[in-house]
Structures are given as structure tokens and as C-alpha cells.
VMD Tcl script that builds the backbone (N, CA, C; Angstrom):
set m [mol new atoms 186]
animate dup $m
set s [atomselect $m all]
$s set {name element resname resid chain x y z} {
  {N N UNK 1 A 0.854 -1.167 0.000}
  {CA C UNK 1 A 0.000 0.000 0.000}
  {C C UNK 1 A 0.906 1.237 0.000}
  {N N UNK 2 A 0.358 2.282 -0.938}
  {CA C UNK 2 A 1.362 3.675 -1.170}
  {C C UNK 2 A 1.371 3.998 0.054}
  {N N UNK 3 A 2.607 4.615 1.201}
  {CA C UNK 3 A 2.410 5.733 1.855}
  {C C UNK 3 A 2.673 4.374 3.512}
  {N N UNK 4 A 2.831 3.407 3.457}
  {CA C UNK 4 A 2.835 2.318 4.273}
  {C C UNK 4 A 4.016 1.619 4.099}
  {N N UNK 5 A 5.240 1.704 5.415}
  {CA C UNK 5 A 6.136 0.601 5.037}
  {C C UNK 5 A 5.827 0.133 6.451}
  {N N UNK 6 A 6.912 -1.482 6.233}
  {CA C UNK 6 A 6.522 -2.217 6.850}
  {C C UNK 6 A 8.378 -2.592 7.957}
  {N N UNK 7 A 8.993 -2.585 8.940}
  {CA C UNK 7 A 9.785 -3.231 9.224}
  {C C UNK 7 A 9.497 -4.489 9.814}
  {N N UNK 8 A 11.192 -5.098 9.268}
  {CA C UNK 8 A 10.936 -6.959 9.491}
  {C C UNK 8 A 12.014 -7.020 10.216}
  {N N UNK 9 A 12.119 -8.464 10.558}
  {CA C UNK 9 A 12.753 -8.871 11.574}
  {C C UNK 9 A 13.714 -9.904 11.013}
  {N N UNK 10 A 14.651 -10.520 10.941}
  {CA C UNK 10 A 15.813 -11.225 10.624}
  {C C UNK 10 A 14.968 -12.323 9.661}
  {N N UNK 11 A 13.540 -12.751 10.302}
  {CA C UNK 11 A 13.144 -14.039 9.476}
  {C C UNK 11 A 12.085 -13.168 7.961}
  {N N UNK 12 A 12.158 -11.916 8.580}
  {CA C UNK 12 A 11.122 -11.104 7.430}
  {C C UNK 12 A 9.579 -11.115 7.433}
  {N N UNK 13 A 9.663 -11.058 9.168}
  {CA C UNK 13 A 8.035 -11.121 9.343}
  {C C UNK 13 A 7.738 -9.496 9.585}
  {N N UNK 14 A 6.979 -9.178 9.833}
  {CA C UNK 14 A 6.271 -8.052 9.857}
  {C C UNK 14 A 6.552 -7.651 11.364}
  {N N UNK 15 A 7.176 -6.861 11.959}
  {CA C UNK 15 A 7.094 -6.148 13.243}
  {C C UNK 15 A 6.717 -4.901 13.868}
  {N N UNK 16 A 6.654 -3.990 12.921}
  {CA C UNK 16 A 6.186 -2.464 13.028}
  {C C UNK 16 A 5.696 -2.065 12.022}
  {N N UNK 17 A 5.456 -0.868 11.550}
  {CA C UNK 17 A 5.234 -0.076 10.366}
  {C C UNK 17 A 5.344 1.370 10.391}
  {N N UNK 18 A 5.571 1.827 9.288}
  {CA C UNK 18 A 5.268 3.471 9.529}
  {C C UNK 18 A 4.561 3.944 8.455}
  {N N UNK 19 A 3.822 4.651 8.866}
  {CA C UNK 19 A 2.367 5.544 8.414}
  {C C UNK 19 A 2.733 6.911 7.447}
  {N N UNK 20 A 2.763 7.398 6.273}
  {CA C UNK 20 A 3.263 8.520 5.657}
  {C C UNK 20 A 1.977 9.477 6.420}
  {N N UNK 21 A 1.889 10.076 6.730}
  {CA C UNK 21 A 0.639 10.777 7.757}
  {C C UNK 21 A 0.507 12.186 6.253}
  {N N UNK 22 A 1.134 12.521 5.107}
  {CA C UNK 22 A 0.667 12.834 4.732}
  {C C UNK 22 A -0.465 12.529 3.900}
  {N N UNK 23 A -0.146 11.505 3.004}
  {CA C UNK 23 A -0.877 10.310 2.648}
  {C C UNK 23 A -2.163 9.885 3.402}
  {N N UNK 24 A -1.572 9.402 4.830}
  {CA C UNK 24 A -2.647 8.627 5.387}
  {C C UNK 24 A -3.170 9.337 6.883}
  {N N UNK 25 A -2.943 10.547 7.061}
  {CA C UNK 25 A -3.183 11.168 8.372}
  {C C UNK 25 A -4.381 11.573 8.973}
  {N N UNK 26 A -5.630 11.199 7.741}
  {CA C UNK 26 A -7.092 11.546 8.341}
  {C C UNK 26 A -7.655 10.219 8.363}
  {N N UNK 27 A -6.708 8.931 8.352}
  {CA C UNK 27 A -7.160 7.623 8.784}
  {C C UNK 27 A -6.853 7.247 9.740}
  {N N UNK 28 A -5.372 7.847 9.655}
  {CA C UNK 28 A -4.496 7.444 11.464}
  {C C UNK 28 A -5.219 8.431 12.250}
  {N N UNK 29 A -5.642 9.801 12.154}
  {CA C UNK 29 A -6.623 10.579 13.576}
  {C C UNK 29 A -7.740 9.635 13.353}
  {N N UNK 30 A -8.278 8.736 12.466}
  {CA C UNK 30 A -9.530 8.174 12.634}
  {C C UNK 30 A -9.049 7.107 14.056}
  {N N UNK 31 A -8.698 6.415 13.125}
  {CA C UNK 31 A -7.533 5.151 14.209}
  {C C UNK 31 A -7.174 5.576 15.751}
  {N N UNK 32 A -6.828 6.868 15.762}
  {CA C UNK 32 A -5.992 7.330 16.970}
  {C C UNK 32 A -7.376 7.606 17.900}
  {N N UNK 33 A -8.020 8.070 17.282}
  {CA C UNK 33 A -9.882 8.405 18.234}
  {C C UNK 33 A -9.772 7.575 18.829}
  {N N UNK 34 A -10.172 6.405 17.700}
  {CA C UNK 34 A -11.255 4.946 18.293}
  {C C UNK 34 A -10.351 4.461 19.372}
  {N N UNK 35 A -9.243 4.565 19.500}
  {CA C UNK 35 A -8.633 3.481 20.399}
  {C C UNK 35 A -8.550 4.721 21.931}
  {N N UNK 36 A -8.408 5.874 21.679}
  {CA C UNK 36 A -8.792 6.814 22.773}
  {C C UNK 36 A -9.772 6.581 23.391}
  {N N UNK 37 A -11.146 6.648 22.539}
  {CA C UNK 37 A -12.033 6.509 23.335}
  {C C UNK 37 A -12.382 5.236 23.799}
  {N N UNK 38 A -11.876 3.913 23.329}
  {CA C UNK 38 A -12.123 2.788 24.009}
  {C C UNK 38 A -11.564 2.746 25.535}
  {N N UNK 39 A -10.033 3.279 25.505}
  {CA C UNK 39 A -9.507 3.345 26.686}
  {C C UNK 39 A -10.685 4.020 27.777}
  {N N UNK 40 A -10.979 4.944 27.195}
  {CA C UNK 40 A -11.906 6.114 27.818}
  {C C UNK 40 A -13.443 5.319 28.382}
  {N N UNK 41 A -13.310 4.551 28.029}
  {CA C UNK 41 A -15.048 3.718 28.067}
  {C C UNK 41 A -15.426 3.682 29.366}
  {N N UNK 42 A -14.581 3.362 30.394}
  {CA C UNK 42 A -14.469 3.224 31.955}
  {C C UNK 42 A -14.446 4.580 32.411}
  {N N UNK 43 A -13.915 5.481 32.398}
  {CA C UNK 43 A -14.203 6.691 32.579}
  {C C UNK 43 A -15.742 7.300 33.163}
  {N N UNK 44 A -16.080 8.059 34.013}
  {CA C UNK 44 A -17.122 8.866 34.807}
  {C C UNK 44 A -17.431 9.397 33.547}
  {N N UNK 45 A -18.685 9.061 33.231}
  {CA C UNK 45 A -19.332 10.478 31.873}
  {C C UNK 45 A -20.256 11.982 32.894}
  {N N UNK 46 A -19.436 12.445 32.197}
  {CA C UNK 46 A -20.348 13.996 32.876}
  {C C UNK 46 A -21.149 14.626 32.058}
  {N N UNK 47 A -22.571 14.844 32.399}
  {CA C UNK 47 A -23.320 15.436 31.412}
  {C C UNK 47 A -22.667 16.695 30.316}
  {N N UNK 48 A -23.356 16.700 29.203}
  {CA C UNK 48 A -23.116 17.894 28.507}
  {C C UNK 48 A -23.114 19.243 29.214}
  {N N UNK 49 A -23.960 19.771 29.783}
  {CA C UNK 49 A -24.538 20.762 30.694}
  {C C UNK 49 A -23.767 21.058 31.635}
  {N N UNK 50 A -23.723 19.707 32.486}
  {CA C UNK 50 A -22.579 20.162 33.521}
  {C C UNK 50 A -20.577 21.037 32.796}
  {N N UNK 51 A -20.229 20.426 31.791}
  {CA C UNK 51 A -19.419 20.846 31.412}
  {C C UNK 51 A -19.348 21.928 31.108}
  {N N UNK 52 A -20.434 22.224 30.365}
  {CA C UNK 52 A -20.635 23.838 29.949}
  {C C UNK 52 A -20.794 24.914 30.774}
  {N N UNK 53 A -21.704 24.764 31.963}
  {CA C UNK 53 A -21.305 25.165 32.842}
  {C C UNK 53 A -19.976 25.107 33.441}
  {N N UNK 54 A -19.554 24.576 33.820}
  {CA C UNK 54 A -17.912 24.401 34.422}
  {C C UNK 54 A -17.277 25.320 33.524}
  {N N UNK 55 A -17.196 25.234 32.444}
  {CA C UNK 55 A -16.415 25.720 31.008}
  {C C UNK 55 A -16.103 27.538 31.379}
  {N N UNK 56 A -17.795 27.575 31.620}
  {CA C UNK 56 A -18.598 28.881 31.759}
  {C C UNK 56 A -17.870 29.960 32.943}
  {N N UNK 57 A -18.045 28.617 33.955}
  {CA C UNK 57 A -17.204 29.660 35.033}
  {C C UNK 57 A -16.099 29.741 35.423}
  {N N UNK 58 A -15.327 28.679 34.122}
  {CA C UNK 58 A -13.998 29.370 34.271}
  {C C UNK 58 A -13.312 30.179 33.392}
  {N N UNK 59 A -13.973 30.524 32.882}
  {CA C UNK 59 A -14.068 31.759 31.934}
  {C C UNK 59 A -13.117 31.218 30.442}
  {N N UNK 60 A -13.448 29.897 30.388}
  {CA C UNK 60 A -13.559 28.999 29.117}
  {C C UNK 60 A -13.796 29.070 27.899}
  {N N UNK 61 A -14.865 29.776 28.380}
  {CA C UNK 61 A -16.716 29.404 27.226}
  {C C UNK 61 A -17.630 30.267 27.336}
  {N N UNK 62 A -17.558 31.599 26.448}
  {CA C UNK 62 A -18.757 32.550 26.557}
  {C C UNK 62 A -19.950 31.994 26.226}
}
mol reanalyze $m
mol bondsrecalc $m
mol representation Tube
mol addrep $m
């Protein structure tokens, strides 16, 4: 694949890769989300509202 190499290892298997992020950089922020927010899944959700408020009074968010 253009824009994708691959490093190998002595037997020539596949061990890393690197990403041309010009090429491919609005797939890798796709990529980079999803695995953020999975981590994130456990995480306390705080309402919308409440944030905005918070935002609000810290002089954030007109």
C-alpha cells in the first residue's frame, strides 16, 4: 500500500510499520480516536450541561 512501510525482523516477518501521515493522516486521527475513546469507556461520563457550565465559570466558554 502507497504511503505504508513495513519493518521486518531477521526471518522477514512483519514487526512495526510506519504511516506517511501525509498520505494517510485523516485515517491514522480516525484510528488514533477509536482506540482513545475505548480506553476512555471506563471513565465517569459527565453530562453535557454540567461541562458547559464548568467551562462557563472558568471563563472557558462565553
Amino acid at each position: 500500500m502507497k504511503g505504508i512501510n513495513y519493518v521486518t525482523d531477521e526471518k522477514d516477518r512483519k514487526v512495526a510499520g510506519q504511516i506517511d501521515l501525509k498520505t494517510h493522516g485523516k485515517l491514522w486521527e480516525d484510528f488514533y480516536d477509536t482506540i482513545v475513546a475505548e480506553q476512555r469507556g471506563d471513565e465517569e461520563k459527565i453530562p453535557l450541561a454540567e461541562v458547559i457550565r464548568t467551562l462557563k465559570e472558568e471563563g472557558r466558554l462565553d
